[in-house]
C-alpha positions in Angstrom: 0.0 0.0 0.0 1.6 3.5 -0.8 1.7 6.8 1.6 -0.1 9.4 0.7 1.2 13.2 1.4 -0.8 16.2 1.0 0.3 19.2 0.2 -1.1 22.6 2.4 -3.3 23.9 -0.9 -4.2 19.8 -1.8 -5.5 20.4 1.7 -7.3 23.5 1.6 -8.7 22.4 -1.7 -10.6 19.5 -0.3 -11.9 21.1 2.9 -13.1 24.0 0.5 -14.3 21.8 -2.8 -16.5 19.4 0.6 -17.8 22.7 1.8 -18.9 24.1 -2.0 -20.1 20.7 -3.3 -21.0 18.2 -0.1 -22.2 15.9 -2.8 -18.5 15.0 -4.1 -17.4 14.1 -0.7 -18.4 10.6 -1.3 -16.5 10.7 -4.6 -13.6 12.2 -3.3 -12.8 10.3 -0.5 -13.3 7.0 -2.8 -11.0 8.4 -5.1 -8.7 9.2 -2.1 -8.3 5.9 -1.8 -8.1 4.1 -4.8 -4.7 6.4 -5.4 -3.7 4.3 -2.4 -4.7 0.9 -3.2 -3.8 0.9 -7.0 -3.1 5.2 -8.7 -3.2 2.7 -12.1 -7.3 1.8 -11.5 -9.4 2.3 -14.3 -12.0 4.5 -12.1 -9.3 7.2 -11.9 -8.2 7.7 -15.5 -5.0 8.4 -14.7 -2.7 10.0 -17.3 0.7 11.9 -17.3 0.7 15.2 -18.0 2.8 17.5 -20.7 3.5 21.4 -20.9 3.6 23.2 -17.6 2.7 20.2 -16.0 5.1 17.7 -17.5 6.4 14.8 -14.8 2.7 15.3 -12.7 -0.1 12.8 -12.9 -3.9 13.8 -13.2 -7.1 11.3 -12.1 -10.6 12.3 -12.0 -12.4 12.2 -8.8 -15.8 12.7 -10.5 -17.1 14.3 -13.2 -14.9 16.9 -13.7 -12.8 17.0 -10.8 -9.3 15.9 -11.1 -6.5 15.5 -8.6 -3.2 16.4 -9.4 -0.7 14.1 -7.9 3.0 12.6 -8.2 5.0 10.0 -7.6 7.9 10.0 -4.8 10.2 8.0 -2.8 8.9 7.2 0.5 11.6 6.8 3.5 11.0 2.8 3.1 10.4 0.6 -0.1 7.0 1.9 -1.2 6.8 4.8 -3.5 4.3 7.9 -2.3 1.2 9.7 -3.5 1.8 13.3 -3.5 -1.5 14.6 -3.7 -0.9 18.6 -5.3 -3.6 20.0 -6.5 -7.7 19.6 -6.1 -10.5 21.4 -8.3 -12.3 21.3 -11.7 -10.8 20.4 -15.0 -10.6 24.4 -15.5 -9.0 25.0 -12.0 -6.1 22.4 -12.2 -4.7 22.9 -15.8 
């Protein structure tokens, strides 16, 4: 299973997209965790990104919320789920 580390706006994004749009909560903390169990599920649609985003990751988390995330080297063998950036297709890119 991989750690997952949040960065202070992934953070403040998620309080503030659970606040605007309860209904996603479910759908976010499902997505959440499949980055955990497998970043590679089908669900997510995860893809690598190019341009100012080149060596990030982006999965959906609903319709058209995406998380922006990347992979790191955790202290032991497992690599890590930096979780970056939360918000609507228009918001993250």
């Amino acid at each position: 299973m991989r750690t997952l580390v949040w960065s202070h706006p992934f953070k403040r994004a998620f309080r503030r997209m659970a606040e605007r749009r309860p209904d996603l909560q479910k759908d976010l903390e499902e997505a959440v965790a499949m980055l955990i169990e497998n970043p590679f599920n089908p669900k997510l649609k995860a893809h690598k990104l190019k341009g100012k985003l080149a060596g990030t990751w982006a999965c959906s988390a609903g319709y058209d919320v995406r998380i922006i995330f990347e992979f790191v080297k955790d202290e032991g063998s497992e690599d890590a789920v930096f979780l970056i950036e939360l918000g609507t297709h228009d918001e993250v890119y």
